[in-house]
C-alpha positions as CSV (number, residue, x, y, z in Angstrom):
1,X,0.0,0.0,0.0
2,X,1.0,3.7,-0.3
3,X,2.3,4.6,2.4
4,X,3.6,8.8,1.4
5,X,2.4,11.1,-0.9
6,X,4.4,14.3,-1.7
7,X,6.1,16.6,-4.8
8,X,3.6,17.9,-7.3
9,X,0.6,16.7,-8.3
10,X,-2.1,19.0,-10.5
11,X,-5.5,19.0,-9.5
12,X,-7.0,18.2,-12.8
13,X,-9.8,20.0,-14.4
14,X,-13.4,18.0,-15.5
15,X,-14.0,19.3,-19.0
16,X,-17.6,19.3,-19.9
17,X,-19.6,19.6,-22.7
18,X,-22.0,22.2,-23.3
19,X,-24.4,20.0,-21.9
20,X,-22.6,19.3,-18.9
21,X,-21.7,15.6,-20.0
22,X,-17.7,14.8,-19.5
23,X,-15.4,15.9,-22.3
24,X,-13.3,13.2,-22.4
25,X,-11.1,14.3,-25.2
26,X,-10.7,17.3,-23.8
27,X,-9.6,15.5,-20.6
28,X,-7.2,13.5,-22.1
29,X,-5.4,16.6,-23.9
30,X,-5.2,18.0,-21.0
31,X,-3.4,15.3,-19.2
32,X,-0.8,14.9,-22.6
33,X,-0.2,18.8,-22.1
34,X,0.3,18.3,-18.5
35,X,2.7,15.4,-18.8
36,X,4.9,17.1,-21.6
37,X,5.4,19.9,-19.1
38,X,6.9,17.6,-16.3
39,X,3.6,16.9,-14.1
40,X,4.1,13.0,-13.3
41,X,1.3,13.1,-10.7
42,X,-2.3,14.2,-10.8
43,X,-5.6,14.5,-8.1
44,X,-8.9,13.8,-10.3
45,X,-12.4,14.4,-8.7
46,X,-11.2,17.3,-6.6
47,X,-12.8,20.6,-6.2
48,X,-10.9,22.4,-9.4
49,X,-12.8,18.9,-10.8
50,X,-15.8,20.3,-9.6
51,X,-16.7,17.0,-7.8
52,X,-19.8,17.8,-6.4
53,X,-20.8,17.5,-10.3
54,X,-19.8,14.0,-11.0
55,X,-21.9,10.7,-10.8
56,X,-20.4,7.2,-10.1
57,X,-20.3,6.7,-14.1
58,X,-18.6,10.0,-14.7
59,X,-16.4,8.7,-11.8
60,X,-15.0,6.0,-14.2
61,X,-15.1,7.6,-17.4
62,X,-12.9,10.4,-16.0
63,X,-10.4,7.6,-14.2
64,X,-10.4,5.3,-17.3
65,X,-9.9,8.5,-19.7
66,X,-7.1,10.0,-17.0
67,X,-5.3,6.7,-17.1
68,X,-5.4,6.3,-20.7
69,X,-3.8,9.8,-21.5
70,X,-0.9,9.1,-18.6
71,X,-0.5,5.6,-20.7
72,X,-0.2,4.5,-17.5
73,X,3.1,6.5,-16.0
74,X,1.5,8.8,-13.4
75,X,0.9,8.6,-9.8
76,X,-3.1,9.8,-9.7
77,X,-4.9,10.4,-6.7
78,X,-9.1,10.0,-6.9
79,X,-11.2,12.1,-4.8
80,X,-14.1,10.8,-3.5
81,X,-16.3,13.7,-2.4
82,X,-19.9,13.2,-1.8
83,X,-22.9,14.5,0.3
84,X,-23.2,10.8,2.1
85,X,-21.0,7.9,3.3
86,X,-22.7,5.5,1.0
87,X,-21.9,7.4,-2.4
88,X,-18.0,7.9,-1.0
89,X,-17.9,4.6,-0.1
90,X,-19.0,3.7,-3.9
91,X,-16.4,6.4,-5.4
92,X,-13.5,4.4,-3.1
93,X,-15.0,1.2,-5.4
94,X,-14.8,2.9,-8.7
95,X,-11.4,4.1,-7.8
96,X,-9.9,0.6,-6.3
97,X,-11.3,-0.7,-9.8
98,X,-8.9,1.4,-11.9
99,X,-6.0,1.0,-9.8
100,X,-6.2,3.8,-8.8
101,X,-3.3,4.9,-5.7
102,X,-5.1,6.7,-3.4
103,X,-7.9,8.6,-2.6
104,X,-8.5,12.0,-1.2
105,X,-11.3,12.3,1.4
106,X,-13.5,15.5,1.8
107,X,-15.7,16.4,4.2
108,X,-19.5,15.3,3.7
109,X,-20.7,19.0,2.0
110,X,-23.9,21.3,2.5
111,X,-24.8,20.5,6.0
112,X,-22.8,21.3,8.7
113,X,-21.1,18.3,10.8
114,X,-19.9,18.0,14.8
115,X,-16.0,16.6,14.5
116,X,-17.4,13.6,16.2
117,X,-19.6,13.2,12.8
118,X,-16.5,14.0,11.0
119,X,-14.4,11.5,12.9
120,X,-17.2,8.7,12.8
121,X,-17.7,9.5,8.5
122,X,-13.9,9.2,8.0
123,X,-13.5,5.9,9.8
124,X,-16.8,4.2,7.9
125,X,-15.9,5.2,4.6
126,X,-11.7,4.4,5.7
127,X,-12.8,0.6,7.1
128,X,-14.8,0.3,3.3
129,X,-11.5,0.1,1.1
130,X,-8.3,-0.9,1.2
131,X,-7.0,2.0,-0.6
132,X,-4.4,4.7,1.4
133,X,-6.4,7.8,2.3
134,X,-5.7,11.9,2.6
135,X,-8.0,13.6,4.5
136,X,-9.5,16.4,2.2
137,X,-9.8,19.5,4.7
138,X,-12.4,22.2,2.0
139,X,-14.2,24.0,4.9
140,X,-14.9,26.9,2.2
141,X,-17.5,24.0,1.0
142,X,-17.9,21.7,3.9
143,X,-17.1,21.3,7.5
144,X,-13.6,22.2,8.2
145,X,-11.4,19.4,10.2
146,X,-10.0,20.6,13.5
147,X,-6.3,19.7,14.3
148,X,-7.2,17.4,16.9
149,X,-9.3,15.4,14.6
150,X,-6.7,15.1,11.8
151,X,-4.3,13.9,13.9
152,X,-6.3,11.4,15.4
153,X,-7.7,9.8,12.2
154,X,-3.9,9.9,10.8
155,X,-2.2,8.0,13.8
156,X,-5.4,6.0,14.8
157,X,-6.7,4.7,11.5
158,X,-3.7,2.6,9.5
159,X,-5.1,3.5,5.8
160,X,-5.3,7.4,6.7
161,X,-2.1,8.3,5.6
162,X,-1.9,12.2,5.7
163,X,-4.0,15.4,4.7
164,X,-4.7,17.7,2.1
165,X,-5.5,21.3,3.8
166,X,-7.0,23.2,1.0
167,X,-8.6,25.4,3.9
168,X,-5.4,27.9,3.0
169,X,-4.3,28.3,6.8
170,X,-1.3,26.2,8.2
171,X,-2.8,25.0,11.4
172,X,-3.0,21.4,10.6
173,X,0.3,21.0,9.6
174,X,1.9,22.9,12.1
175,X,0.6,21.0,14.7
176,X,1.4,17.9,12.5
177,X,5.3,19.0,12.4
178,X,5.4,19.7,15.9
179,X,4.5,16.9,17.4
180,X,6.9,14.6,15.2
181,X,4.1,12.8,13.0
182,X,5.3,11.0,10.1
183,X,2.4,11.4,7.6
184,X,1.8,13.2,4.4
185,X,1.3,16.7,4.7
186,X,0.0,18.1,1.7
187,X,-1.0,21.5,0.9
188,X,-4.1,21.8,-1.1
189,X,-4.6,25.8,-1.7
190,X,-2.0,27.4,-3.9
191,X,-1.8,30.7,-2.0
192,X,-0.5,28.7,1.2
193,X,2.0,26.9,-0.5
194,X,5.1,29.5,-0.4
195,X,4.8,29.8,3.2
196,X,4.2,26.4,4.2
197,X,7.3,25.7,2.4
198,X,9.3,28.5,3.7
199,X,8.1,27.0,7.2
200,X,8.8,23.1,6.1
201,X,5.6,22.2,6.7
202,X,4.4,20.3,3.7
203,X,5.7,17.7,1.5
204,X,3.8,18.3,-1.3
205,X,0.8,20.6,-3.3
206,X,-2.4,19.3,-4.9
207,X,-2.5,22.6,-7.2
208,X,-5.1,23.9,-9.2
209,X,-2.9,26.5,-10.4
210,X,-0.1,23.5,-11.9
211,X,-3.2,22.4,-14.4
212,X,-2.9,25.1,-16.1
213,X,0.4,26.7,-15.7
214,X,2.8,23.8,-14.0
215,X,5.9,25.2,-14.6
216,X,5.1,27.9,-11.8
217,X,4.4,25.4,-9.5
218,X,7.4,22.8,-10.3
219,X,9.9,25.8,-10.2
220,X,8.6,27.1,-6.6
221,X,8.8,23.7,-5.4
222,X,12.0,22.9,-6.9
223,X,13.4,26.0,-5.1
224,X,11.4,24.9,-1.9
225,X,15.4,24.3,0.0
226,X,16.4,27.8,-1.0
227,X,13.5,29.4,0.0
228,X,14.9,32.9,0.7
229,X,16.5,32.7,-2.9
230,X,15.9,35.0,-5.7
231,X,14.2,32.5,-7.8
232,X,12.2,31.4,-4.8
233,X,10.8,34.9,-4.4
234,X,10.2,35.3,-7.8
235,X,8.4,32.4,-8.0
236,X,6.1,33.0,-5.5
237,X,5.2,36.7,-6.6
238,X,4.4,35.3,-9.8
239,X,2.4,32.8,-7.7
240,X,0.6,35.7,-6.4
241,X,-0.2,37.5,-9.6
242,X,-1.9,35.0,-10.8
243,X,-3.8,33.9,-7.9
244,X,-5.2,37.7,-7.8
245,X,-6.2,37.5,-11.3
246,X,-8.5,34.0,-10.4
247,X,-9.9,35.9,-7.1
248,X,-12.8,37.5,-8.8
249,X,-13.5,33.7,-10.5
250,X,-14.7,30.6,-9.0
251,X,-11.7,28.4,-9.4
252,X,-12.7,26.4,-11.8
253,X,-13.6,28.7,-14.3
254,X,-10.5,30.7,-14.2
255,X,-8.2,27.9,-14.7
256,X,-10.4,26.5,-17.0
257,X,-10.0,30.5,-19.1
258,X,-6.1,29.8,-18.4
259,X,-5.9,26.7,-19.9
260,X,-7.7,28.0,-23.3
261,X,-5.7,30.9,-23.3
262,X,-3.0,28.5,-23.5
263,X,-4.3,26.7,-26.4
264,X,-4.4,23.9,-24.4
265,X,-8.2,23.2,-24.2
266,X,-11.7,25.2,-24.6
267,X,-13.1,26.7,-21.9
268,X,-16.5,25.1,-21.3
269,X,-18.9,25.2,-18.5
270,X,-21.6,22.7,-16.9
271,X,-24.2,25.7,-16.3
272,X,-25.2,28.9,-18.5
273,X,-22.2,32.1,-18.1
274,X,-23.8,35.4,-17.9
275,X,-22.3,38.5,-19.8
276,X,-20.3,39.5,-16.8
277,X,-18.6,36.4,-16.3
278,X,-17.9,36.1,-20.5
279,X,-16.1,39.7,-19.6
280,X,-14.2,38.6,-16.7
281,X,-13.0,35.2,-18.6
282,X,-12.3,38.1,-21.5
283,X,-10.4,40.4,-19.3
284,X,-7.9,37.3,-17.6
285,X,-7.2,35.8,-21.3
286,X,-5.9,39.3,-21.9
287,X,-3.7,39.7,-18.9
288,X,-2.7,36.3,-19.7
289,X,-1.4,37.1,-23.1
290,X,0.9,39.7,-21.7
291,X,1.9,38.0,-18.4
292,X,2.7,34.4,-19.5
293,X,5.5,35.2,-22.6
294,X,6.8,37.8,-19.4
295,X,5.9,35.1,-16.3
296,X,7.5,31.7,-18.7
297,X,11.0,32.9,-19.3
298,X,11.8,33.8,-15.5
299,X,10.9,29.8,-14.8
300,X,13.4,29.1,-17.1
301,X,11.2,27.3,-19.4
302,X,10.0,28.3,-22.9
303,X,6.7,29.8,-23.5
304,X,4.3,28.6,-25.2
């Protein structure tokens, strides 16, 4: 079993259709652009998947097209988000079914949970599967994990093997670090990740940000043991540009903008964009077209 997760890994986008159905060619392009550009590990099913969107046979379309496109050379992660144990427990299935290497674990979403729910829900849908586990801490969209709790579940249950804190603070980790747990500490929101690694905190990113531009992200993490470097710190405000161009966006959608901008894929959506939204995904492609020839040389990769 996987026992440690770490380095890069991009949270992969779901492409749809117009009518919300799975692009699956789309998908796989992505995943050949992705590979080209040094990403050898990718998290399916996660939020910048818009999970909360995705039935148990989109589940395996999206695992068997993923797999497919990596011929079979990637490390993937599968998220198993749902509203209930029962409809995680039958993600974990899909996911053990392709081979998959481990899953990632949020929070049951829309209603809010005790963290002896949370602690009860993690251990059911853990016991189902043999598959290694992260905890998926996304309390923007579902009841946040306290420290206590993580650490329980990760030195109590033997498949819980770390945690991704997307939740953008370092709490979890810190208190991971500090009291000498080996586990996998992963950081799941992109803005966090500079600091976590100037404080040695993490051992890896799930980042939204490295499905469409991964050489930002594999050049601030290979820089992570020099962090007071100058190609650290430009890394990072780079990092931070671009993050303040996606704030006005839901996730998805902006990295979904960047990745057409890049010629990479369309930019399609599972539910009607109104005029304002067209403009904003107008206004980032533009920025883009002027900040990525400037952003790509400083990485010390060519643009596209």
């Amino acid at each position: 079993m996987l026992t440690h997760v770490s380095g890069v890994h991009a949270a992969v986008l779901t492409p749809r259709n117009p009518p919300g159905t799975v692009d699956e060619h789309s998908l796989a392009a992505l995943i050949r652009f992705l590979v080209t550009r040094g990403i050898s590990s990718f998290a399916v099913n996660g939020a910048t998947g818009e999970f909360c969107l995705t039935t148990p046979q989109e589940l395996a379309r999206i695992l068997r097209t993923v797999g497919h496109a990596a011929n079979g050379n990637a490390g993937v992660l599968c998220g198993i988000g749902a509203p209930s144990t029962a409809l995680a427990i039958e993600f974990a299935s899909i996911a053990l079914e392709f081979g998959y290497d481990a899953l990632l674990l949020p929070m049951p979403y829309f209603f809010p949970y005790s963290q002896r729910d949370l602690d009860l829900f993690c251990r059911t849908v853990a016991a189902s599967t043999p598959l290694p586990i992260l905890l998926y801490n996304l309390p923007q969209f579902s009841s946040g994990l306290e420290k206590e709790t993580a650490l329980r579940l990760i030195t109590e249950v033997p498949n819980i093997i770390g945690i991704k804190d997307s939740s953008g603070r370092l709490d979890i980790l810190r208190h991971l670090t500090h009291n000498g747990i080996q586990t996998s500490r992963i950081i799941g929101n992109d803005s966090a990740l500079a600091p976590a690694l100037r404080e040695d905190v993490c051992d890896g990113v799930i980042s939204g940000v490295a499905c469409a531009i991964p050489e930002l992200i594999l050049a601030l993490f290979r820089e992570r043991a020099a962090s007071n470097s100058p190609s650290f710190h430009r890394a990072s405000q780079l990092l931070n540009e671009f993050i303040e161009q996606l704030e006005p966006l839901p996730t998805p959608w902006g990295i979904k903008w960047t990745a057409q901008a890049r010629d990479v894929i369309p930019a399609t959506f599972a539910q009607p964009v109104t005029p304002e939204r067209l403009t904003q995904g107008d206004q980032i492609t533009t920025w883009l077209r002027e900040w990525l020839p400037r952003a790509l040389p400083l990485l010390k990769v060519p643009p596209i």
